[in-house]
N, C-alpha and C positions, 0 to 999 in steps of 0.2 A: 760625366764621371761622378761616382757616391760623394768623394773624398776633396779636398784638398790634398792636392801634392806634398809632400812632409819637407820640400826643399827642390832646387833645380838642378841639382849639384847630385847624382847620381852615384858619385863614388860613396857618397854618405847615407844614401837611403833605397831601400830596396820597396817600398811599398809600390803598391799599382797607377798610383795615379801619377808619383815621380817617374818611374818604368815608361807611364805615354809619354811625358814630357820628353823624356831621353828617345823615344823610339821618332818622334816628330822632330826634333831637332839636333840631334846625334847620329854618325854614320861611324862604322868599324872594318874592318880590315875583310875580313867575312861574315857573309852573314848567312844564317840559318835559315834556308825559305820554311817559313811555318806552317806549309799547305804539304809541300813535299818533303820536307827533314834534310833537305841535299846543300849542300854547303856551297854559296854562289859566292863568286870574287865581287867584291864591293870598291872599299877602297884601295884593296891589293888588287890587282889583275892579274895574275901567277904567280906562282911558286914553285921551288924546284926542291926535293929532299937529300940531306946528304945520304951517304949510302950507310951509314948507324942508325939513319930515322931520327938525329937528335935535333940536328939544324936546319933548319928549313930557309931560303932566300929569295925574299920576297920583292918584288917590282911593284909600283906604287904608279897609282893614276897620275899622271902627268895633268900641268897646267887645272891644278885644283887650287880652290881660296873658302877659305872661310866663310862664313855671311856675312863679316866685315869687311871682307875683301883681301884678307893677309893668307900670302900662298901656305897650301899645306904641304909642307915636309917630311922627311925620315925624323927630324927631330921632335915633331909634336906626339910622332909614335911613341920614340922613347922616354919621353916626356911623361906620355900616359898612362906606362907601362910602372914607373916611378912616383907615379903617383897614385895609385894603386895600391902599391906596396909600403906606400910613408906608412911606417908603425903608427908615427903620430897623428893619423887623421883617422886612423883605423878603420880605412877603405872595408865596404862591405863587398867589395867585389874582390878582394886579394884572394880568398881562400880558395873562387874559383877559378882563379888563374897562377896555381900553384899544381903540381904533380909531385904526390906521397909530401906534400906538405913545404916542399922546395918548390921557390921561384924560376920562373923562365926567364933565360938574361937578352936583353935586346940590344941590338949594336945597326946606329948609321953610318952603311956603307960609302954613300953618294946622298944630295938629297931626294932620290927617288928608287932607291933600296934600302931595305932595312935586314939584319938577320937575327932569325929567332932561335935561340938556342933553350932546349929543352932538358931539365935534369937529369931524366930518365925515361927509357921508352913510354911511348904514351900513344894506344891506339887510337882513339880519335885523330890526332895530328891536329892541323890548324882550328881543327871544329871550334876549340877552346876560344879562339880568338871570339867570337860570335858574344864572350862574356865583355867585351872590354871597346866600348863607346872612345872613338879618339878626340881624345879636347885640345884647345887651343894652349899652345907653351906662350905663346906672347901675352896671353889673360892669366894665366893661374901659375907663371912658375913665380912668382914673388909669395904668391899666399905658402905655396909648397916649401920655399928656402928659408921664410918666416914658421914654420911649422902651422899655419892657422887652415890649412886647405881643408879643414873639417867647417870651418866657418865661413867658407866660400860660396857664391851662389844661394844665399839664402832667400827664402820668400820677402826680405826686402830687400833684396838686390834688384835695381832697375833695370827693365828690358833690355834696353839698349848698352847693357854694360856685360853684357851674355854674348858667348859667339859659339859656333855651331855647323858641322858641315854636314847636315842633315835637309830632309827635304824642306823645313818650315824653317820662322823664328817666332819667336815672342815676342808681340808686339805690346799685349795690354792683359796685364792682372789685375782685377777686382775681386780681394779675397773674400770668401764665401759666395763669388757669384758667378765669374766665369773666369778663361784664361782666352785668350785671342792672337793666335797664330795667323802668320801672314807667312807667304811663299817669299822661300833664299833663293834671292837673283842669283847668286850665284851655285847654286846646286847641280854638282856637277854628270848628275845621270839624264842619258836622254832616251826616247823609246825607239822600239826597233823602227822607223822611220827617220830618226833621227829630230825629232821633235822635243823642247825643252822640259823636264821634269821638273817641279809636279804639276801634274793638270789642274789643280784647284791655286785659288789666288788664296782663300782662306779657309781656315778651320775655326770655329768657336765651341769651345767646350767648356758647356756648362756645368756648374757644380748643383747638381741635384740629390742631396742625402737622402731620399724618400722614395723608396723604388716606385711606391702606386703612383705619385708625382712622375717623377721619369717614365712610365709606360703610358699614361696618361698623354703627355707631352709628345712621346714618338707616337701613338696611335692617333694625335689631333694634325699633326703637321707641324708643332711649333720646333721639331726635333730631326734630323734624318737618321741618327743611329744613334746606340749606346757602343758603351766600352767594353760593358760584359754581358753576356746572354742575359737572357730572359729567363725569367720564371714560369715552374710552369703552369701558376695560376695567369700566368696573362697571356697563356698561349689562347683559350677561345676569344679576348676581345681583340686582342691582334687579328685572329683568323679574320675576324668581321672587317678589320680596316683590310687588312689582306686580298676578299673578294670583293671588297670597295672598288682594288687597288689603288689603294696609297699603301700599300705597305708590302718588300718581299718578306717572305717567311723562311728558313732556311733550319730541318734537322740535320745536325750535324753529327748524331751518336752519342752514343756516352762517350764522356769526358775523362781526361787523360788525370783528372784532379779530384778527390773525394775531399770533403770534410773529415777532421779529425780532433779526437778526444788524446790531450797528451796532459799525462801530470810535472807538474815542477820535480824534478829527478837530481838537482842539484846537490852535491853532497853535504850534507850538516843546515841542509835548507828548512827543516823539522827540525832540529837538536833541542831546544826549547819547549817544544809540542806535546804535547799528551798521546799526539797520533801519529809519533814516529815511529810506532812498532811496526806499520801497515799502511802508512800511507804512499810509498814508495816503494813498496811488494810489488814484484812481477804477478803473483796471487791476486791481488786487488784488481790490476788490469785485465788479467783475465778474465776476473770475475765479471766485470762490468761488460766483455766481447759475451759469454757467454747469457748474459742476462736478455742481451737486446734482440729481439727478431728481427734481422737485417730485411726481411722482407715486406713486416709491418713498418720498419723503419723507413723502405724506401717509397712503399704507398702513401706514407703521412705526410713523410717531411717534402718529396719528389711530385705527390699526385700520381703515382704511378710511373711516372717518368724519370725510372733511376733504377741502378742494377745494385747488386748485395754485393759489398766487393771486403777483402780481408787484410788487406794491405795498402801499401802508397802506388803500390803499381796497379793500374785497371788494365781489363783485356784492351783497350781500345790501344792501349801500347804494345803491338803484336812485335816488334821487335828484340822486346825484354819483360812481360809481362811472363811468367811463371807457371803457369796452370799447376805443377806438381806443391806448391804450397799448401801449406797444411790450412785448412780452413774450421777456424772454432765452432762448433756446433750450438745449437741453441739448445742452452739447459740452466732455466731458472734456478732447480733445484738443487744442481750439480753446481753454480753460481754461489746461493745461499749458504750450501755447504762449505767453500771454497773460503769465504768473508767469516764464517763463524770459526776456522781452521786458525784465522790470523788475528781474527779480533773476538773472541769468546769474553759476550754478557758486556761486548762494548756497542756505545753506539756509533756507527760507523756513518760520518759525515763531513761534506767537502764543498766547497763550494767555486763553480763553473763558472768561470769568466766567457764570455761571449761577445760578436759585434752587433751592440744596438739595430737599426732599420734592415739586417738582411738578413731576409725571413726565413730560408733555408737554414741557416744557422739559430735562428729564433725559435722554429719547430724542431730542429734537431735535439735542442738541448733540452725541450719540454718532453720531446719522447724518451727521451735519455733520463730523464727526472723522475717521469711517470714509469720507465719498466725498472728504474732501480729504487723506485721506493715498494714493488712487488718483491723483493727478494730484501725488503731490510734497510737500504742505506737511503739517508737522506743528502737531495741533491740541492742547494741551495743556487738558483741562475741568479747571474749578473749581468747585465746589458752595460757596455760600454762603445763609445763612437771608436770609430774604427783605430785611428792614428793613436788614442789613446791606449787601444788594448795592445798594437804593435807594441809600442814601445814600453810596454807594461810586463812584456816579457823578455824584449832583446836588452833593454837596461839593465837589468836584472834582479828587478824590483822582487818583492815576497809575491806568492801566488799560490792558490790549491792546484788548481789545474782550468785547461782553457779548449776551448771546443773552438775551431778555426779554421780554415783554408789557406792552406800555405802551400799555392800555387806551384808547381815546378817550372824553370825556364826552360829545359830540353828535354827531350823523351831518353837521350842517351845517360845512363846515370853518371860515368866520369863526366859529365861537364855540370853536375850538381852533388860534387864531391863537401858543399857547404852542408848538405842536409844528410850523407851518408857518413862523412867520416866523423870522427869524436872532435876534432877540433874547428870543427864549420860552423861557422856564424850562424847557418840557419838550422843547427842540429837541436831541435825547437825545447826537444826535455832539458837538456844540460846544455847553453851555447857555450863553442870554446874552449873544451875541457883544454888542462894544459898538459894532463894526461888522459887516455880513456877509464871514464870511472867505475868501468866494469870489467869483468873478463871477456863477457858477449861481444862488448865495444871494442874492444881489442882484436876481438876476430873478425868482424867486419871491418875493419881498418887494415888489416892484413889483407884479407880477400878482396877487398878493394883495391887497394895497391899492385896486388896482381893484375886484377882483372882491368884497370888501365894501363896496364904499361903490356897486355898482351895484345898482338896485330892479328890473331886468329881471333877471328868473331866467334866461330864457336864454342872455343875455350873462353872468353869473354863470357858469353850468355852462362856457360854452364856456370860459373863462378858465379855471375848475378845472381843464379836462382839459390844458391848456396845465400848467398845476402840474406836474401828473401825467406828463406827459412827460419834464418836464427831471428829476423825482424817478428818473422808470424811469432816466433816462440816466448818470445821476450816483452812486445807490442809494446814499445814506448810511446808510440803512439796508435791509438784506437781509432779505424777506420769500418766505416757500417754499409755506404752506398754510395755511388757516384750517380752523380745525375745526366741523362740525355741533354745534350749543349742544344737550346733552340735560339738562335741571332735573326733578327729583327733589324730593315730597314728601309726605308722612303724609296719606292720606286723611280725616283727621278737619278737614285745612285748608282752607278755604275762602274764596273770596272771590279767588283769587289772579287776580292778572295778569299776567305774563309776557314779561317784553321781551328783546330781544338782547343790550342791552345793561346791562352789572352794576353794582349786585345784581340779577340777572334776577329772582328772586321777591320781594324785598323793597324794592323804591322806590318803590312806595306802600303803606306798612306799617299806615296809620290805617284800612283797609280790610281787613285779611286778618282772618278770623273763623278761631271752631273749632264745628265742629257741635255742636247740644246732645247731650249724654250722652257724648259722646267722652272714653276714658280720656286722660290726662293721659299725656305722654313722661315716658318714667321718670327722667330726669333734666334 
């Protein structure tokens, strides 16, 4: 992993390297297989719907325990679901497990049912659950009834004070060096033979901030996989370890995930500013879509290996990707015109937040700099470590604007109702409006609201693309290319399955094997 984890405590942080943590040592009610998008019974085994679609009544794995060995219950569900929703810990996962902005209420039946009642219709159905990791009520309801569950599980919280019905535990953190996961005797999946889950005794994930370090490391042996693809400047010395074999190589397509350019949109965020006639203009953002040649953009920043894409959604999400979206054409001059429209005889300049060591995002923001200082505006990059720049914008600290990858967890867009509706924690220009602070916002919130609470997929889709349009129109956030995902790992790994979306090798971790007799990674 790049990063340190920002916490172990998943309700409080949504970054990637917390996300492995929870995906290694957390299991949920359903889950979303990442290969297939099909929603597999985990810790629920069935469900029945009432005949409104609102209730759903769920049967629960039998004779399950934690990794401390404390049985799991209907009560650690409802437990979970409540702590989610503490106002006072200000769960980052509440907003996606909310329909039109109202809670799903949970009630234990038995300790081996629970029932989920739902506000309003909602197509997806259970898919939602897939957002909500089940924790232990015997660890965390004291931190919950004290109100401190935002200061739970933090990075010096000791291994052994963590519990977890997922396939691993945490055995040993050395910050800034590794984290050391060991196999939960008690983990309650076994494979179609009936053999105990997970095949590996360990995982060691090391924290390597320095991707050429990291490719270095998987292409010598000292590594067997990363967490995130590869770049595709390391795709020929991979090849070479590749026809060595030590290494498989795996294209997987373009990625379901672009980088993007979004400015601070918050209101009275400028009131002070000299550049608040313009710097929050829907004018400005387009100007900057119309400046950039998405197709220069994706040979630079990509190596060729990346498509021009104009929104959050890429083809590669054929289920809800758009094609009739308006697509901004490339025109410097119609650009330049656009900037002098809003800022006439000003000089028009901003400065780009970005993540330090990853490079895609490091060429991004230099191509970005470089085509809009051909039409006038000067782009000022700042390199920041990653955790830092997260929270440089969820905090709500001052900012011009930030060039970044803000992953999506599902391809379905109601179950990432955080980053479409106005009041979603990851709604990156303005997080949390307590109103939508536009008109546009408002009508995406509306159309949204439809388009999950509708059970006809098609009228679903067609709403989506209605999204999709007034997003192209308005572009709060600025998207240029999505990159071809290439994942990369040691031949002696096995069992792997391989999704778009990240950890692309590792989200289902209780299944990856090592072949018999295969040496060990040297570190």
């Amino acid at each position: 992993m790049r990063t340190e984890p920002a916490s172990f405590n998943r309700l409080t942080r949504r970054d990637a390297s917390t996300e492995l943590v929870s995906i290694l040592t957390q299991a949920k009610l359903v889950r979303v297989n990442r290969a297939t998008q099909e929603i597999e019974p985990w810790l629920a085994t069935s469900w029945t719907r009432s005949a409104d679609g609102l209730r759903y009544t769920m049967k629960l794995r039998p004779n399950v325990a934690f990794s401390d060995g404390q049985p799991f219950t209907a009560d650690d569900v409802v437990f979970s679901f409540a702590a989610a929703y503490d106002e006072r810990s200000a769960s980052v996962l509440s907003d996606s497990l909310q329909v039109n902005g109202k809670k799903l209420t949970v009630a234990a039946v038995d300790p081996l049912t629970v029932i989920v009642t739902f506000p309003a219709p909602f197509g997806p159905g259970v898919r939602i659950l897939d957002n909500l990791p089940i924790f232990p009520k015997h660890k965390l309801q004291s931190a919950l009834d004290a109100g401190t569950l935002a200061k739970a599980w933090t990075l010096e919280t000791p291994p052994a004070e963590l519990a977890g019905l997922g396939p691993f535990v945490l055995s040993d953190y050395v910050p800034g060096q590794r984290l050391v996961f060991i196999k939960n005797p008690h983990y309650f999946m076994k494979d179609a033979a009936g053999a105990s889950l997970p095949y590996l005794d360990r995982i060691t994930a090391q924290i390597i901030p320095d991707q050429n370090a990291e490719m270095l490391a998987l292409a010598s042996g000292q590594i067997d996989l990363t967490s995130d693809a590869m770049r595709p400047e390391d795709y020929a010395p991979l090849r070479r370890a590749k026809n060595a074999g030590r290494l498989q190589l795996l294209d997987l397509g373009v990625g379901y995930d672009a980088d993007s350019l979004w400015f601070n949109l918050k209101p009275n965020a400028f009131a002070a500013d000299p550049r608040a006639s313009w710097i929050q203009r829907d004018e400005l953002r387009r100007a900057i879509s119309m400046a950039v040649d998405r197709k220069h953009f994706a040979d630079t920043v990509f190596l060729g290996a990346g498509a021009p894409v104009f929104g959050p959604e890429t083809p590669a999400n054929r289920e809800w990707f758009s094609a009739d979206v308006p697509q901004t054409p490339y025109d410097p001059a119609g650009a330049k015109a656009l900037i002098e429209s809003i800022a006439p005889g000003q000089t028009v300049r901003f400065t780009l937040l970005t993540q330090k060591g990853r490079s895609s995002l490091e060429r991004g923001s230099a191509v970005i700099r470089d085509e809009l200082q051909k039409i006038g505006v000067i782009v000022d990059v700042v390199p920041l470590d990653g955790n830092a720049l997260i929270q440089r914008f969820v905090s709500g600290a001052a900012y011009d604007a930030i060039y970044f990858r803000a992953a999506a967890t599902d391809t379905d867009p109601a179950l990432t109702p955080d980053f479409w509706f106005s009041f979603g924690s990851a709604h990156m220009w303005d997080i949390a409006e307590p109103m939508p602070a536009t008109p546009w916002e408002g009508q995406i919130d509306a159309l949204m609201a439809k388009q999950i609470a509708s059970a006809d997929l098609a009228e679903r889709k067609r709403l989506f693309a209605e999204v999709q349009k007034i997003f192209a129109e308005h572009q709060p956030a600025i998207y240029f290319a999505a990159p071809r995902v290439f994942v990369a790992a040691s031949t002696r790994v096995t069992n792997l399955v391989p999704a778009l979306i990240r950890p692309h090798l590792l989200w289902a971790p209780d299944r990856i094997a090592v072949a018999a007799g295969a040496p060990r990674a040297t570190h």
